[in-house]
Every structure is written in structure tokens, then in C-alpha cells.
C-alpha positions in Angstrom: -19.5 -19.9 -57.0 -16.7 -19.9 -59.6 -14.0 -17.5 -59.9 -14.1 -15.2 -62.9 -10.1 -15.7 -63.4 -10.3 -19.0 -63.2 -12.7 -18.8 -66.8 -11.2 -16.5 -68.2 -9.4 -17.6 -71.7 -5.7 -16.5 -72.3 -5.2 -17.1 -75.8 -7.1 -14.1 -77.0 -10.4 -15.7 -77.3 -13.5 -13.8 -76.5 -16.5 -15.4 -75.4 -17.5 -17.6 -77.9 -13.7 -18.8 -78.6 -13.0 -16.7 -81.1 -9.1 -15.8 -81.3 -8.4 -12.0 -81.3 -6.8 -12.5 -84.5 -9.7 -13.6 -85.9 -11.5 -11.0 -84.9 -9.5 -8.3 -86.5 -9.1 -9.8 -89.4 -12.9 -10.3 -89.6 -13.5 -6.5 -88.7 -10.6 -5.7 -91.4 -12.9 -7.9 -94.3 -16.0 -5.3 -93.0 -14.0 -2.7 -93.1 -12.8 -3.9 -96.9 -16.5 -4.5 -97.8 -17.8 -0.9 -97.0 -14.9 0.8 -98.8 -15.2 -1.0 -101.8 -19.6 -0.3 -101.7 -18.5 3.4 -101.0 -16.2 3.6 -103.7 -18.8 1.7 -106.0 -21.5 4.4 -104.8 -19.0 7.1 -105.4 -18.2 5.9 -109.1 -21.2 4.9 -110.7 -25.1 5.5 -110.8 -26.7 4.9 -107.2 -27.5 1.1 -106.7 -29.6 -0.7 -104.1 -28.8 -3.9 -102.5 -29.8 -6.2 -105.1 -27.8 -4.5 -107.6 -24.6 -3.7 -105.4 -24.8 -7.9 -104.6 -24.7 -8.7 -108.3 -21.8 -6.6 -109.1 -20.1 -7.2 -106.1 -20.9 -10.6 -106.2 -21.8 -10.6 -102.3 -25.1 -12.3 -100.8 -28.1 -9.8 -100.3 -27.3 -9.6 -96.6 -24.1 -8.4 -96.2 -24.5 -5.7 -98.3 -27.5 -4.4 -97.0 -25.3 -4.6 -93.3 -22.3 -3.0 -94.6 -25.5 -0.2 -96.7 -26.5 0.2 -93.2 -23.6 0.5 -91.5 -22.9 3.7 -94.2 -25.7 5.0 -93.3 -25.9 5.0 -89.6 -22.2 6.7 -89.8 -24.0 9.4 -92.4 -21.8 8.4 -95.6 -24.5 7.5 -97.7 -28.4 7.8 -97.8 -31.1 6.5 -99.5 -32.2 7.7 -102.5 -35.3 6.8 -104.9 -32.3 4.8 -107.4 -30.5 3.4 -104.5 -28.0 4.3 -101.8 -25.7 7.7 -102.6 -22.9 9.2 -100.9 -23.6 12.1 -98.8 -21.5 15.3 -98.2 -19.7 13.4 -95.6 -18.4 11.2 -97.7 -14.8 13.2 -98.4 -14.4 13.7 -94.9 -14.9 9.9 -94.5 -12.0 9.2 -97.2 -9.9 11.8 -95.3 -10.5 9.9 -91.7 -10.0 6.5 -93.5 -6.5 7.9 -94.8 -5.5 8.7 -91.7 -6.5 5.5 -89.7 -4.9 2.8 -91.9 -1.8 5.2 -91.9 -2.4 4.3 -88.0 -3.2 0.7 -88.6 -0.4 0.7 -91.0 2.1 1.9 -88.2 0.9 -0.4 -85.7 1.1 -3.9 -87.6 4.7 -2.7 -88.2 5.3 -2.3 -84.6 3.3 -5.9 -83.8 5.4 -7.4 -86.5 9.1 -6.3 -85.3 8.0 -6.9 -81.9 7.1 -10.6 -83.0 10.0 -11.1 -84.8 11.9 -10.1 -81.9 10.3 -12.5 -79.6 10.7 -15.2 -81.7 14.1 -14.9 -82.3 14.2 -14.6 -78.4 12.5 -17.7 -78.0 14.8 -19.7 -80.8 18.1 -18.7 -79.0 16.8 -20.2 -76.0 16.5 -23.7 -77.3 
């Protein structure tokens, strides 16, 4: 029987190798993806997947994804025309404010503290 430390990966990878950084930045381009639909939604007539890939130049699939991922949070809904924005969809841009002010604050932090460390590491050598 193997010992789970002795599998586990130390560079950030999960499971499949993929480097947390990677991850984040992948979750970031969702992230990018469904604000930009919203906003779309918000702005113009309502639009269904195959009209929200031609303007957004996106495949089918990742729209309808990022459509569903709207939905299941209660930001948009279908309609007969396509997807809308619900009521909840000004509360959403509220939240959304408030997280990347978050996100915003911690990639400072992340940042100085690399900086730090590498200068750390440099006066070493």
C-alpha cells in the first residue's frame, strides 16, 4: 500500500497535473466569459446560444456552459427570444464589484510577497 504523501504533487498541481496557476487563470477566463454574456444580455435584445456564439465569436459550447452557469446562479432565465437577465442580476453586478475589489487586493498582496522572495532568493546567491 502506498503512502498518500509520498503522491502527493508539490508544485501546485492537482490531480491531473494541472498547476494552480493554471487553474485560476482558467477559472478567471470563465469568470471573463459570463460577465461579458451578462453584460451582452443586459445591453441588447435577448439572444440564444447560437446568436450569443456569433457575436461573441465563441464555439456553441461554451456559451451554452457559461448560459448555464447564469442560470443555475438565477442571473438570467430563458425566455421565448433567448436568455434574459433576471431581477438578480444588479445584485450580481454589486457582489461581482465587491469580489474583484477582493481579488484585486489579494493579487497585490501575492505580488509584493513574490517580489519579496525573490529579491530574498537573489541576495543569497
Amino acid at each position: 500500500m502506498s503512502d498518500p504523501e509520498s503522491t502527493m504533487q508539490y508544485d501546485g498541481a492537482d490531480e491531473n497535473g494541472t498547476p494552480l496557476v493554471a487553474r485560476i487563470l482558467s477559472e478567471m477566463d470563465l469568470l471573463l466569459r459570463n460577465v461579458t454574456i451578462l453584460e451582452k444580455l443586459s445591453t441588447a435584445k435577448p439572444m440564444g446560444i447560437l446568436k450569443l456564439s456569433e457575436v461573441m465569436k465563441l464555439p456553441n459550447h461554451k456559451v451554452r456552459y457559461s448560459l448555464h452557469l447564469l442560470e443555475r446562479e438565477g442571473i438570467i432565465e430563458p425566455s421565448a427570444e433567448g436568455a434574459v437577465p433576471t431581477s438578480r442580476a444588479r445584485e450580481y453586478w454589486d457582489t461581482l464589484d465587491e469580489s474583484i475589489d477582493q481579488l484585486s487586493d489579494s493579487v497585490k498582496k501575492l505580488k509584493r510577497s513574490v517580489n519579496a522572495s525573490k529579491k530574498a532568493v537573489q541576495s543569497k546567491k
